[in-house]
N, C-alpha and C positions, 0 to 999 in steps of 0.2 A: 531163393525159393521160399516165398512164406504161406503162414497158414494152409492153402487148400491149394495153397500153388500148386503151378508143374505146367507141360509141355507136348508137341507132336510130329507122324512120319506117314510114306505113300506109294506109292502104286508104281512099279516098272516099268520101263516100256513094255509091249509082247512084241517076242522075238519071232520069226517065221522056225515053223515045224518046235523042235525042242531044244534049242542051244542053248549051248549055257550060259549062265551071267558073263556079260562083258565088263572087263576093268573099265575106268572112269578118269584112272590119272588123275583123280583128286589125291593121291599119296604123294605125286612129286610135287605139290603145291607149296606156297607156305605156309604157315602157323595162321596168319591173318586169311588168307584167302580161303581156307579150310573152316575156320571159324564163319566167317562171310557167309559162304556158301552153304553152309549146314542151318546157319538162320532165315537164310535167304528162301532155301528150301520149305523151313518151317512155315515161315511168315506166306508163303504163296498160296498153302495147302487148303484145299477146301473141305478137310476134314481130315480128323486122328485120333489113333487110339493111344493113349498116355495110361502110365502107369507110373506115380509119382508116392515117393514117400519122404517126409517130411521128419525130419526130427530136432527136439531141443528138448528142455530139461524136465518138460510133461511126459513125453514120451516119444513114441512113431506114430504119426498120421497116414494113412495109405489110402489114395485115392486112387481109383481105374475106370477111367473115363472114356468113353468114345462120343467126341463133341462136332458140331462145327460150324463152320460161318454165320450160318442161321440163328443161331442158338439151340438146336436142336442136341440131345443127348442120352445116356444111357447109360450107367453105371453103378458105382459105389463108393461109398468112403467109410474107413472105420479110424475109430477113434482109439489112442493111447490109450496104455492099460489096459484093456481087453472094457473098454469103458463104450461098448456099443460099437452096431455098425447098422448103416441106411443105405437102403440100395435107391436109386436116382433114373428118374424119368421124365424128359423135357419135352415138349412140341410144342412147337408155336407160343401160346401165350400159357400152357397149360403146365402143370407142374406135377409131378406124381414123387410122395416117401413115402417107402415103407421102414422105417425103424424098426430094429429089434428090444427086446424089452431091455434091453441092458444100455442100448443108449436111451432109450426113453427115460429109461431112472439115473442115466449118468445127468440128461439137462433137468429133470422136473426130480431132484432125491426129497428122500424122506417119504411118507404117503403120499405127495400127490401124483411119483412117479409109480407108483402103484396103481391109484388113480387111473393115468394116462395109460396104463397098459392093460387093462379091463376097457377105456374106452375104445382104443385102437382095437384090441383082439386081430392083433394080424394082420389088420386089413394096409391097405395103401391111403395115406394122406391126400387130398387131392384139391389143388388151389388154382386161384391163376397165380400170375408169374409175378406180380406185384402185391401179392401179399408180404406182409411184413415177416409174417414166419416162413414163408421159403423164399426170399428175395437172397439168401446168401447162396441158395442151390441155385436157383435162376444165375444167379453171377457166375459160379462154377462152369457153366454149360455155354458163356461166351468165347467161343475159340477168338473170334477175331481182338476182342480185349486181351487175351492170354496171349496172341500174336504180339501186339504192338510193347506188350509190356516185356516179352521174353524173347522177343526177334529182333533186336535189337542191341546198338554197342551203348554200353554204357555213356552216360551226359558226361562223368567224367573224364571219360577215356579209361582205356587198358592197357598192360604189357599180357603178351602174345609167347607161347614157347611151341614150336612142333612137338611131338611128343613120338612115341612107338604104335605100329602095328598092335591091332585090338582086336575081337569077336566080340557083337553084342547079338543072342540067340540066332547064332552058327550065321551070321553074317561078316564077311570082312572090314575090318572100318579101317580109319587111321584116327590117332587123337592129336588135339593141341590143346593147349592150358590156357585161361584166361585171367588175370589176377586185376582187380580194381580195387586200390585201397586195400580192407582187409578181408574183400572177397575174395573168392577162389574158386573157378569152375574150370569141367576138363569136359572137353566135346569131345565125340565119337560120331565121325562122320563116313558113311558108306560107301566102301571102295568096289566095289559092283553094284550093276545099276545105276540107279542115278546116286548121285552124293546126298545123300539125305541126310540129315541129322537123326542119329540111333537113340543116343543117350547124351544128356547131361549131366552131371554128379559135381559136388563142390559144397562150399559154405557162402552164406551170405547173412546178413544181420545176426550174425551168432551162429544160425539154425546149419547144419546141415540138410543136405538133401540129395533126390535124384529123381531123373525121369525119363524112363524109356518109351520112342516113338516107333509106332509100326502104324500098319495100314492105312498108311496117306490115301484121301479122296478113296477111300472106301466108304459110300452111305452108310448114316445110321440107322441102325432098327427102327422102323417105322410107329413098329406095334405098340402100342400103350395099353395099360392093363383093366382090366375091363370094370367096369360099374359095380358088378356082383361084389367083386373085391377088394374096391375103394371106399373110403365114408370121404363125404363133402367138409372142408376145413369149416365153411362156413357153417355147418351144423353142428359143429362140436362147442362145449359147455363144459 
């Protein structure tokens, strides 16, 4: 998991009247097919809410996204060190930050991020998707790039371990470990309902990390925030 990386999960069958979750038998699997199936899940999803946090020697990054196919999304990221945080709003080609003054002055320090926070006042940034300064939010909000890059086995290859019975927020999972080279990740895959991939956790280019998936193929918020609230990127000086 690097930089803004991270991951996602989804939607049950509905059972008739109120029963309860049904086992899955994804726990007598093996370590491989468990693994499999947990990306396999991911990579299908047409939509997830991820909650990933990122660490190496800056700090923890924590991003909590709800993205998907389309590129549509909705969320937040904050930055190490208590160095700012920007809440995130995607549709179609249209892009929405609000920064708070403390990441404003983590990227623009000295006066000019002082500057930037008398010009923003609060309000929401607001671009298309191909602007150069939010083109790395626009990237953030690609679930199906985040698919192909994270639903998948490694070009090198892996070894594979089953691991023990888990809970990721009072769900039953089981895990297996994935190690490539001197990477290292542990899947938490859902033993009721469908097998979905819950969490990921591990190390990869140094960094630690994790990312927890829920509400698979649940749409994202629509709503985007309103004009009153926004200044045009293009108007800013």
């Amino acid at each position: 998991m690097t930089g803004f990386a991270a991951v996602a999960v989804g939607v049950g069958a509905l059972l008739v009247g109120f029963a309860a979750p049904y086992g899955n038998g994804i726990e007598d699997a093996s370590a491989r097919e468990i693994i499999d199936r947990g990306r396999q899940e991911l990579h299908d999803a047409r939509s997830v809410h991820m909650v990933a946090k990122v660490a190496d020697p800056a700090g923890t990054t924590t991003l909590d996204l709800r993205f998907d196919v389309e590129g549509n999304c909705t969320g937040s990221v904050a930055l190490p060190r208590d160095a700012g945080r920007a809440d995130i709003v995607k549709r179609g080609e249209e892009v929405w930050l609000k920064p708070d003054d403390a990441f404003l002055r983590s990227q623009a320090p000295g006066g000019s991020g002082d500057d930037a926070v008398a010009l923003i006042d609060g309000r929401w940034i607001h671009g298309s998707a191909g602007n150069a300064v939010l083109r790395e939010f626009r990237d953030l909000c690609d679930l199906s790039a985040f698919q192909r890059t994270y639903a998948s086995r490694p070009a090198g290859g892996e070894r594979v371990a089953k691991g023990r019975p888990a809970e990721v927020a009072g769900t039953p999972a089981i895990t297996a470990t994935s190690a490539s080279g001197a990477d290292r990740s542990t899947y938490y895959v859902a033993t009721e309902g469908e097998p979905r991939l819950l969490r990921v956790e591990g190390t990869q280019d140094g960094q630690r990390g994790s990312a927890d998936f829920s509400d698979y193929d649940v749409p994202v918020p629509a709503a985007t925030p309103a004009a009153s609230e926004s200044v045009d990127l293009s108007t800013l000086r």
